[in-house]
PDBQT receptor file of N, H, CA, C and O in Angstrom, charges set to zero:
ATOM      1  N   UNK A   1       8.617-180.400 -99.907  1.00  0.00    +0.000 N 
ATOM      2  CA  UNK A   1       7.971-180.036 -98.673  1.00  0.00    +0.000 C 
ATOM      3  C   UNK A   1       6.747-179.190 -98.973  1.00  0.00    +0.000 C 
ATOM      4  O   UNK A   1       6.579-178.559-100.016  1.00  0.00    +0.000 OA
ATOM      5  N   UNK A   2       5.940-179.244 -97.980  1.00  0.00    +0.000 N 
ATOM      6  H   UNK A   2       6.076-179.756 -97.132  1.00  0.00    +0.000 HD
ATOM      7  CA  UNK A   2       4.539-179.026 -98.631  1.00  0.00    +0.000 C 
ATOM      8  C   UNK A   2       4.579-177.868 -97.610  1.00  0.00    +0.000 C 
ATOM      9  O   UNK A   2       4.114-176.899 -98.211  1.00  0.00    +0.000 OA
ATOM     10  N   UNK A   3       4.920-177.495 -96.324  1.00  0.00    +0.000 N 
ATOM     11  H   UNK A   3       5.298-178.281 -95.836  1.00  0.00    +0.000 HD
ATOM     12  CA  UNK A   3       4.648-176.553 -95.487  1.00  0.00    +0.000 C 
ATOM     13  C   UNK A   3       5.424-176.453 -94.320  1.00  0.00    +0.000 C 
ATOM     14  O   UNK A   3       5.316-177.405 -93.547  1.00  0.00    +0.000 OA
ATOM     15  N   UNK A   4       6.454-175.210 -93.883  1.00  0.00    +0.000 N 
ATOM     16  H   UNK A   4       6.543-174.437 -94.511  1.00  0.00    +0.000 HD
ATOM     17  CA  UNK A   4       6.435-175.578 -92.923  1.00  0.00    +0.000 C 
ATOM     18  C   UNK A   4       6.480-174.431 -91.875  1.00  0.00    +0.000 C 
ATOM     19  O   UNK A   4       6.715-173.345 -92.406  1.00  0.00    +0.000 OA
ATOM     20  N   UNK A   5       6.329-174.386 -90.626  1.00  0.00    +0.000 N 
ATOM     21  H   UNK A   5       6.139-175.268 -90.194  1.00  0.00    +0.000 HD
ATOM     22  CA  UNK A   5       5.631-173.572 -89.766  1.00  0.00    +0.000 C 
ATOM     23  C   UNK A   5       6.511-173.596 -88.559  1.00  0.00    +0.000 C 
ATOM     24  O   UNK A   5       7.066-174.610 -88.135  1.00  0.00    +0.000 OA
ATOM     25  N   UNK A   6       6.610-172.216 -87.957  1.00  0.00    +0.000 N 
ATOM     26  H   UNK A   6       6.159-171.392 -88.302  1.00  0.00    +0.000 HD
ATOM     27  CA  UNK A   6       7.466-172.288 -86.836  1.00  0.00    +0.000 C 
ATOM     28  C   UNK A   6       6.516-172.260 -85.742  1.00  0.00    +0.000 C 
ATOM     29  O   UNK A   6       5.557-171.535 -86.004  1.00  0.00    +0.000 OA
ATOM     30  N   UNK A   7       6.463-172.853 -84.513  1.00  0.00    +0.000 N 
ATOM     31  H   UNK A   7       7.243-173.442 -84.300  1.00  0.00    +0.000 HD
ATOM     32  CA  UNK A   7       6.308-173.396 -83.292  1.00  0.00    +0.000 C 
ATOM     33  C   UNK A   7       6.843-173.133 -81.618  1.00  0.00    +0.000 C 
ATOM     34  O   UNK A   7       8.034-172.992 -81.340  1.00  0.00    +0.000 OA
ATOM     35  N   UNK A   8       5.910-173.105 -80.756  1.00  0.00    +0.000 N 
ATOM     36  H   UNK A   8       4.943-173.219 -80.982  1.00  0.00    +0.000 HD
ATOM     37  CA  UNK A   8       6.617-172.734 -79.568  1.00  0.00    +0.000 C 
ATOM     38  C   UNK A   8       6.394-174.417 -78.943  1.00  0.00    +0.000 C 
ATOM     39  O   UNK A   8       5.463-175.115 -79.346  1.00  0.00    +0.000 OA
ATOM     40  N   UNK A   9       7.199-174.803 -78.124  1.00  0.00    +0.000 N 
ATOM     41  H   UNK A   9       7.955-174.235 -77.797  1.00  0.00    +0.000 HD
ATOM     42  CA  UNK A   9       7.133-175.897 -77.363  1.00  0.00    +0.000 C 
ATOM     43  C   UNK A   9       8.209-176.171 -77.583  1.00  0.00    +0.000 C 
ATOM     44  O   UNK A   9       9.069-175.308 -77.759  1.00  0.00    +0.000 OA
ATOM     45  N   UNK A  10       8.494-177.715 -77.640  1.00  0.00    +0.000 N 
ATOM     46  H   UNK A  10       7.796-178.416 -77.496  1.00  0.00    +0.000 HD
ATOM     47  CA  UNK A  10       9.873-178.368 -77.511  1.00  0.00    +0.000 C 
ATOM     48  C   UNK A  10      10.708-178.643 -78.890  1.00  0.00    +0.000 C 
ATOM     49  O   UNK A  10      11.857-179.083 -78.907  1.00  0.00    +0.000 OA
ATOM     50  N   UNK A  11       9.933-178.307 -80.046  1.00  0.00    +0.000 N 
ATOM     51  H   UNK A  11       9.000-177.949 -80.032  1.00  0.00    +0.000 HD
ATOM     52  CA  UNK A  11      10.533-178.107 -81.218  1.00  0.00    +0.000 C 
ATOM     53  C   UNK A  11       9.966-176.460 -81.640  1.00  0.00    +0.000 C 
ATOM     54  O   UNK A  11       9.031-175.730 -81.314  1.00  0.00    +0.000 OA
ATOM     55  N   UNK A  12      11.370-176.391 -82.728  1.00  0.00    +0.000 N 
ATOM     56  H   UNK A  12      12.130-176.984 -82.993  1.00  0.00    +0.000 HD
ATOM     57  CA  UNK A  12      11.231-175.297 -83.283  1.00  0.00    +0.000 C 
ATOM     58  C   UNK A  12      10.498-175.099 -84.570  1.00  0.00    +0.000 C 
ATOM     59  O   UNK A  12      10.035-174.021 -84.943  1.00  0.00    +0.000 OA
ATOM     60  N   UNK A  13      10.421-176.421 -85.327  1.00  0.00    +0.000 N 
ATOM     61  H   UNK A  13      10.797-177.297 -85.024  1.00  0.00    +0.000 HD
ATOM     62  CA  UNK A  13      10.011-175.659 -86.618  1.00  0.00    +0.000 C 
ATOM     63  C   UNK A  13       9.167-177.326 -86.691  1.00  0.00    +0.000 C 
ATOM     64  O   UNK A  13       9.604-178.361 -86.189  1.00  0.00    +0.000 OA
ATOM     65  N   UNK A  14       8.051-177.185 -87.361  1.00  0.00    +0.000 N 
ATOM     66  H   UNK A  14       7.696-176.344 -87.769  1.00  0.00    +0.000 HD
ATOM     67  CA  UNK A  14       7.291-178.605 -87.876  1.00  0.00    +0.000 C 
ATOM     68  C   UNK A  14       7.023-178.148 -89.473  1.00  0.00    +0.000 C 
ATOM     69  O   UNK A  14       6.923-176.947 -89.725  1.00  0.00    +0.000 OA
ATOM     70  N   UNK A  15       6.952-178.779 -90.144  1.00  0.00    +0.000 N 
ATOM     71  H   UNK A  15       7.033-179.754 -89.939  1.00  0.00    +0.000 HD
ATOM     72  CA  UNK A  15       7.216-179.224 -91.430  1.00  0.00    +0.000 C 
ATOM     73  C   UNK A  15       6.578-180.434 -92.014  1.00  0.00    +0.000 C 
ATOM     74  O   UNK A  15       7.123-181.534 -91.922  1.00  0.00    +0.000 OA
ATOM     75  N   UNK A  16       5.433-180.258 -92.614  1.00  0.00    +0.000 N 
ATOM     76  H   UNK A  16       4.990-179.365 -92.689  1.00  0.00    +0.000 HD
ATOM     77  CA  UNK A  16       4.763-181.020 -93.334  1.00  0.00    +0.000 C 
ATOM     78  C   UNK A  16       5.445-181.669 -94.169  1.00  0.00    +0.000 C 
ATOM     79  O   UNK A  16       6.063-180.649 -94.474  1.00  0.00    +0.000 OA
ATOM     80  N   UNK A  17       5.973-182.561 -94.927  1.00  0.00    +0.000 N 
ATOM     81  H   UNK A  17       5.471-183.389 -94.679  1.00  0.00    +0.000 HD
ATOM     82  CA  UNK A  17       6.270-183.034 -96.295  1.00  0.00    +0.000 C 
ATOM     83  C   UNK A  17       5.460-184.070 -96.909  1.00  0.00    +0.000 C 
ATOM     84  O   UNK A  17       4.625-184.681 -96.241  1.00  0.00    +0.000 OA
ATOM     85  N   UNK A  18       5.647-184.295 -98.090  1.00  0.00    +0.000 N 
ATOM     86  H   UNK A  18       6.325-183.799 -98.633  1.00  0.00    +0.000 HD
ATOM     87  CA  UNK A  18       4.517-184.992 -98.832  1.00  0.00    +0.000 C 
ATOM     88  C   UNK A  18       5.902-186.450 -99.420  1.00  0.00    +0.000 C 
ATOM     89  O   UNK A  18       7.049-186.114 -99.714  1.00  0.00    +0.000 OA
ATOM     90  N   UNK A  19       5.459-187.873 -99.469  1.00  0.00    +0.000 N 
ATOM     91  H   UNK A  19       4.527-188.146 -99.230  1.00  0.00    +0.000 HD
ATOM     92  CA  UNK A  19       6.055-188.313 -99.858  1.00  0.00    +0.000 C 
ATOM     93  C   UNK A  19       5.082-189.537-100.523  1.00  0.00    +0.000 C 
ATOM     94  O   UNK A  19       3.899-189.405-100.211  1.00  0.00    +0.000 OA
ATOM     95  N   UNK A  20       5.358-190.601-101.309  1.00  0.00    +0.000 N 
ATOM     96  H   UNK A  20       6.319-190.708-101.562  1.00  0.00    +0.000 HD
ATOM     97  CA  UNK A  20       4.508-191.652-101.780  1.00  0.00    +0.000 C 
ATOM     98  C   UNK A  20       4.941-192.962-100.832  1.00  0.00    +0.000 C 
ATOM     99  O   UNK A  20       4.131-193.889-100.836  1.00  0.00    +0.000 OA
ATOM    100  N   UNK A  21       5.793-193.075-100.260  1.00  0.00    +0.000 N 
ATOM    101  H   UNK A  21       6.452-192.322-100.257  1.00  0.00    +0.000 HD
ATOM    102  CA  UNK A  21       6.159-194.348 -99.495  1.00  0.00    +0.000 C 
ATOM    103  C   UNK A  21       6.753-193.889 -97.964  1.00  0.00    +0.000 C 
ATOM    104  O   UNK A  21       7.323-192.828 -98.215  1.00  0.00    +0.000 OA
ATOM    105  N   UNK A  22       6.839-194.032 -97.166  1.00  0.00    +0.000 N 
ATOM    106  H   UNK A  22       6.376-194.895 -96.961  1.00  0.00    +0.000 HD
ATOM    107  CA  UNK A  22       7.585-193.959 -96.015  1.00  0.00    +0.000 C 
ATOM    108  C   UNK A  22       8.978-194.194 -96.154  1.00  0.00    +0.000 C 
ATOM    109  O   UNK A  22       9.702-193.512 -95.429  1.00  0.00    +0.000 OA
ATOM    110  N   UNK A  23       9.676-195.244 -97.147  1.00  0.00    +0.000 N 
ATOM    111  H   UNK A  23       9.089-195.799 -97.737  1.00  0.00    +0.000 HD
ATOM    112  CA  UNK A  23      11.115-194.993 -97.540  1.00  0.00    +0.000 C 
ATOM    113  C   UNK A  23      11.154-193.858 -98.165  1.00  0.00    +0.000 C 
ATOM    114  O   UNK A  23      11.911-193.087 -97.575  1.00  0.00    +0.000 OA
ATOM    115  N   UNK A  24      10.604-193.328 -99.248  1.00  0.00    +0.000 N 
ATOM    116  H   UNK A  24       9.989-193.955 -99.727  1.00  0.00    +0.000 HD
ATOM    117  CA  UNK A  24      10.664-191.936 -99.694  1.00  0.00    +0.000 C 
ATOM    118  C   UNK A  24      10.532-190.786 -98.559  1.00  0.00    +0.000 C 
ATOM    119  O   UNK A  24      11.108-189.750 -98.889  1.00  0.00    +0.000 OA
ATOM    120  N   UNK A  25       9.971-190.749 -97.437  1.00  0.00    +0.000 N 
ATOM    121  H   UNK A  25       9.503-191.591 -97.169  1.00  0.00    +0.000 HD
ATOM    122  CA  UNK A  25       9.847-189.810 -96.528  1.00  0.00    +0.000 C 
ATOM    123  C   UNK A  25      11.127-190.381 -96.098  1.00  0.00    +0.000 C 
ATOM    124  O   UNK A  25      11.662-189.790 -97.036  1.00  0.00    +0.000 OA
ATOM    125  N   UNK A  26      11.853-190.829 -95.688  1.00  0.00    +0.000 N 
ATOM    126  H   UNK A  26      11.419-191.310 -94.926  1.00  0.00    +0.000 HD
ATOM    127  CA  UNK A  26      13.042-190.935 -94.537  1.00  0.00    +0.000 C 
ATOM    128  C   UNK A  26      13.614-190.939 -96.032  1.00  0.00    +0.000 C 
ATOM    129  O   UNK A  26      13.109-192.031 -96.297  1.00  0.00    +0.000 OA
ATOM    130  N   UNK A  27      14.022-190.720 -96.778  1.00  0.00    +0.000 N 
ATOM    131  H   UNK A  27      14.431-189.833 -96.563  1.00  0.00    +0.000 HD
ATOM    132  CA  UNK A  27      15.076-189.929 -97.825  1.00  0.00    +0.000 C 
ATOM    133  C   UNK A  27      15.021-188.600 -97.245  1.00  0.00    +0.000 C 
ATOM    134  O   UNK A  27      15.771-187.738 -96.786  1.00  0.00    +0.000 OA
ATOM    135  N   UNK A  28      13.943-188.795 -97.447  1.00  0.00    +0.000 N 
ATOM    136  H   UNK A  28      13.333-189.495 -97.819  1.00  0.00    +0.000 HD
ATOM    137  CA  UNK A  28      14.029-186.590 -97.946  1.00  0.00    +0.000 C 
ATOM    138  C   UNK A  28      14.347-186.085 -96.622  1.00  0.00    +0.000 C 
ATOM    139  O   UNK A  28      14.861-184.984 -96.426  1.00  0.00    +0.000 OA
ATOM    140  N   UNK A  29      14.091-186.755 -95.896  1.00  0.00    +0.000 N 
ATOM    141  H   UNK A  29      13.673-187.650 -96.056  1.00  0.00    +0.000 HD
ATOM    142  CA  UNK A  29      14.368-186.012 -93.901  1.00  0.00    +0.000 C 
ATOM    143  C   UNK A  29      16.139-186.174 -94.756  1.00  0.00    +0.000 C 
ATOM    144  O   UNK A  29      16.719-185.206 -95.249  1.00  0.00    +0.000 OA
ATOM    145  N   UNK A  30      16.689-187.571 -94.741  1.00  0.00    +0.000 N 
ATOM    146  H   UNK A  30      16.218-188.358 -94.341  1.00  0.00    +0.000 HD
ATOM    147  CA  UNK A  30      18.264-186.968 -94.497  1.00  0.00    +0.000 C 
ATOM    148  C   UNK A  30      18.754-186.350 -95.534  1.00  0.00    +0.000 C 
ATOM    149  O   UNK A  30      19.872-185.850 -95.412  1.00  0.00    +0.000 OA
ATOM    150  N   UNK A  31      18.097-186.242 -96.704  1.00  0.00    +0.000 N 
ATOM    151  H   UNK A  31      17.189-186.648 -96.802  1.00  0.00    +0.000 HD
ATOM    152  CA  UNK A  31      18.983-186.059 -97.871  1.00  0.00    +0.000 C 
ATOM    153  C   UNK A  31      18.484-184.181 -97.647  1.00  0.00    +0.000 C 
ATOM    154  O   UNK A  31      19.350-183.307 -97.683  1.00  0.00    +0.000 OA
ATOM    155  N   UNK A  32      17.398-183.944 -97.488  1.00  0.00    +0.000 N 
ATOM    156  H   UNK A  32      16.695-184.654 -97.459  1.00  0.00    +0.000 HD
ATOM    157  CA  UNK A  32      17.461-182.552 -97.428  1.00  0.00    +0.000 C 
ATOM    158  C   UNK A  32      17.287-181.945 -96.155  1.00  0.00    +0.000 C 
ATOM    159  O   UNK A  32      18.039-181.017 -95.857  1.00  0.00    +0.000 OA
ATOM    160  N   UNK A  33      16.309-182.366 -95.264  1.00  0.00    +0.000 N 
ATOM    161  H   UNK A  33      15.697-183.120 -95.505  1.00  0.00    +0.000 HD
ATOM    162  CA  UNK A  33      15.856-181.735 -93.702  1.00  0.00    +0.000 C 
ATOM    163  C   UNK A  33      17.687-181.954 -92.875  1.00  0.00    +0.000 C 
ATOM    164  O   UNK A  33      18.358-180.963 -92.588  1.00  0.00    +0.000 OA
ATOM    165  N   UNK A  34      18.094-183.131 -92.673  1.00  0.00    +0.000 N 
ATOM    166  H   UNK A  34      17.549-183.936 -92.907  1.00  0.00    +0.000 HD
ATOM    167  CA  UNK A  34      18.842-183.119 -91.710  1.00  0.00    +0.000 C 
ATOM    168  C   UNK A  34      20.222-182.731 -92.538  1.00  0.00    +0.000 C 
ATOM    169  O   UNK A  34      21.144-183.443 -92.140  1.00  0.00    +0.000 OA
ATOM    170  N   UNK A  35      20.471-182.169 -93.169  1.00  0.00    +0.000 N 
ATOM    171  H   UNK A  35      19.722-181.591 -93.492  1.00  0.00    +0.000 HD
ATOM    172  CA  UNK A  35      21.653-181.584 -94.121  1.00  0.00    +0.000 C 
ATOM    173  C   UNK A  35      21.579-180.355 -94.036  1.00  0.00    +0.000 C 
ATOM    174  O   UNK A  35      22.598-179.797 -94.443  1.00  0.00    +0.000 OA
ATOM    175  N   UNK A  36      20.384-179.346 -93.488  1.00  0.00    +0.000 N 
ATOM    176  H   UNK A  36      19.556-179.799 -93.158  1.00  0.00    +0.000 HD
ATOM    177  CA  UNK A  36      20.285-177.753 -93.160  1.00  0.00    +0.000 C 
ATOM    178  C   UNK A  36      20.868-177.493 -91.747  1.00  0.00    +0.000 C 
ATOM    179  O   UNK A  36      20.560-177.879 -90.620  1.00  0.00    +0.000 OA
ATOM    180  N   UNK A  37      22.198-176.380 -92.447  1.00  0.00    +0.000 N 
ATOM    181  H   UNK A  37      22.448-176.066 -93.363  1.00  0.00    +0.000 HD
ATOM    182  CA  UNK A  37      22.772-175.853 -90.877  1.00  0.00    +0.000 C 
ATOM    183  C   UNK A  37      22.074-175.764 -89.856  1.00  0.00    +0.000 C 
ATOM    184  O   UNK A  37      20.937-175.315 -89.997  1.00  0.00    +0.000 OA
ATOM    185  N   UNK A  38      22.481-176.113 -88.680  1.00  0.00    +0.000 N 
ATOM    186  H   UNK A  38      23.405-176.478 -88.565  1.00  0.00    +0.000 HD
ATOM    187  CA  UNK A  38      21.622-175.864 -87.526  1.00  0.00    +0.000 C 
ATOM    188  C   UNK A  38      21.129-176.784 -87.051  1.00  0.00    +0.000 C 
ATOM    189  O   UNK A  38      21.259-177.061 -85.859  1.00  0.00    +0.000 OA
ATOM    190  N   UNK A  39      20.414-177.503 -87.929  1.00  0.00    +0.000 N 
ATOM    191  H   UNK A  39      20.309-177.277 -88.897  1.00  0.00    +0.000 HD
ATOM    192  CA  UNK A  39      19.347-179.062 -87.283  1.00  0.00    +0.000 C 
ATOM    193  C   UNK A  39      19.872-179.632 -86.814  1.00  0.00    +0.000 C 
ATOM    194  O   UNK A  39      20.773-179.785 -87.638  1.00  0.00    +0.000 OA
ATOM    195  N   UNK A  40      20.185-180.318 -85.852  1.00  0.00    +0.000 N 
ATOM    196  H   UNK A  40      19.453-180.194 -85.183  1.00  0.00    +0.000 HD
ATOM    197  CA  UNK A  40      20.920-181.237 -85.242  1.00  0.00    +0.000 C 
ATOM    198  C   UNK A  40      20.263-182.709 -84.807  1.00  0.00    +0.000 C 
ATOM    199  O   UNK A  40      20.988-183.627 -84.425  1.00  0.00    +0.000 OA
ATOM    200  N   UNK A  41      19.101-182.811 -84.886  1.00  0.00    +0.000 N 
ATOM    201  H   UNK A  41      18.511-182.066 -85.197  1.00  0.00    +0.000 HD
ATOM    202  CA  UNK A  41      18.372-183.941 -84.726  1.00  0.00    +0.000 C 
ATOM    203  C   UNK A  41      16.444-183.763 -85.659  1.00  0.00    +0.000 C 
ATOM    204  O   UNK A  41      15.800-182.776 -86.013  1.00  0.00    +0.000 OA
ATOM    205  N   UNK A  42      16.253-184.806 -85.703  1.00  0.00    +0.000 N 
ATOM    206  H   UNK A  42      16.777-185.608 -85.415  1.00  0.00    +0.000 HD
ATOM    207  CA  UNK A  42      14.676-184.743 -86.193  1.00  0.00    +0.000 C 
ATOM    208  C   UNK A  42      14.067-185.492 -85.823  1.00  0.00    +0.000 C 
ATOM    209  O   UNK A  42      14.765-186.460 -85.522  1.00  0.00    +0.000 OA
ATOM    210  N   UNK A  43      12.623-185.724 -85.557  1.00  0.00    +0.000 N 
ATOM    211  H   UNK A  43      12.056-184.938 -85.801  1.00  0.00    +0.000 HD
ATOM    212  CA  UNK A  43      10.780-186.534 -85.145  1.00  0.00    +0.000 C 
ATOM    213  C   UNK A  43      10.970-187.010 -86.480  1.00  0.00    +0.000 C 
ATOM    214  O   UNK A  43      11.865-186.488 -87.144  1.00  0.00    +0.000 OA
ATOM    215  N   UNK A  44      10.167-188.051 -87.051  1.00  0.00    +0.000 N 
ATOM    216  H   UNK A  44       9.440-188.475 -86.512  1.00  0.00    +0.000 HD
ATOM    217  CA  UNK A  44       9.160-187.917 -88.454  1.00  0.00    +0.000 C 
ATOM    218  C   UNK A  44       7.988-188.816 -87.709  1.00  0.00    +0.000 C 
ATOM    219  O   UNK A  44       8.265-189.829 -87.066  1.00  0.00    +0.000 OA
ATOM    220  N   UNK A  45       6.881-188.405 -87.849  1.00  0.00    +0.000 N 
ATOM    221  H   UNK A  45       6.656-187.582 -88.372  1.00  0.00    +0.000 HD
ATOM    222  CA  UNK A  45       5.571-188.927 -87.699  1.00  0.00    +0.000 C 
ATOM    223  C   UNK A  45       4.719-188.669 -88.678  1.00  0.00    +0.000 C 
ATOM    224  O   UNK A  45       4.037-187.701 -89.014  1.00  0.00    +0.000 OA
ATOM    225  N   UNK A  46       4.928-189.872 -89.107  1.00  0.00    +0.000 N 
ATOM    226  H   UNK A  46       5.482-190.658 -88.834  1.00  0.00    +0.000 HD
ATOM    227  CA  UNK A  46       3.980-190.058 -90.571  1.00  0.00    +0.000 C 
ATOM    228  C   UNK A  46       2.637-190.077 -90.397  1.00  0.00    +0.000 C 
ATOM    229  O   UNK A  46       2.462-190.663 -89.329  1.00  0.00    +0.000 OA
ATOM    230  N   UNK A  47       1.625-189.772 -90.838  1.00  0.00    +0.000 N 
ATOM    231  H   UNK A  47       1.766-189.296 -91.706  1.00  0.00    +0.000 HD
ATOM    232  CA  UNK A  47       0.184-189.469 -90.576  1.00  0.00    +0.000 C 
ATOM    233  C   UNK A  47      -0.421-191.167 -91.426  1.00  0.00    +0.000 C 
ATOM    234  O   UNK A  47      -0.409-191.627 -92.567  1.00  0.00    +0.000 OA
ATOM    235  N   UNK A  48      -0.758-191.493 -90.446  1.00  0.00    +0.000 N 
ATOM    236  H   UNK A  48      -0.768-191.120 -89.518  1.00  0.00    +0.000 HD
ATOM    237  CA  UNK A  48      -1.767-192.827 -90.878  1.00  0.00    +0.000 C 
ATOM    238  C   UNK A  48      -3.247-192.458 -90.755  1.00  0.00    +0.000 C 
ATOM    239  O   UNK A  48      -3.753-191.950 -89.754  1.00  0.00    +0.000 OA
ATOM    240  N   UNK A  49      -3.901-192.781 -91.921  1.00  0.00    +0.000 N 
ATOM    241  H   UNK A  49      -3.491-193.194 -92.734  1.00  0.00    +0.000 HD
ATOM    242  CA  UNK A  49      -5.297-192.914 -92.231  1.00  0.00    +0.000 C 
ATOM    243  C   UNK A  49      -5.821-194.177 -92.271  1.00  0.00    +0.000 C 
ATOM    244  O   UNK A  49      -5.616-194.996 -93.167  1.00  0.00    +0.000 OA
ATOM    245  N   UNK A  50      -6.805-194.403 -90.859  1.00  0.00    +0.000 N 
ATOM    246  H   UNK A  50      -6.972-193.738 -90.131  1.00  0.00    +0.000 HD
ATOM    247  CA  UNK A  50      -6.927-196.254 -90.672  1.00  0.00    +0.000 C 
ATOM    248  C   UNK A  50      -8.468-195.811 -91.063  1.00  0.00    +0.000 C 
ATOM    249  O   UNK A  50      -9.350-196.665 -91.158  1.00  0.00    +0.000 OA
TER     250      UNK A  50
């Protein structure tokens, strides 16, 4: 994870991560993000450069 930052609105925390594939990003959400006490659900919006 490259950054992550707490937030007011409808989420609590946003979190940058860095990955090389989009299957590699939806690893790391469940294998590490959605495995931390507390989280109970997650967004991922991958940043496209068109």
């Amino acid at each position: 994870m490259s950054t992550a930052e707490d937030v007011t609105g409808p989420y609590d925390v946003i979190v940058r991560a860095d990955a090389d594939t989009v299957d590699q990003l939806g690893q790391l959400v469940v294998a590490k993000i959605q495995n931390v006490e507390g989280i109970t659900r997650t967004l991922t919006c991958p940043v496209v450069h068109l």
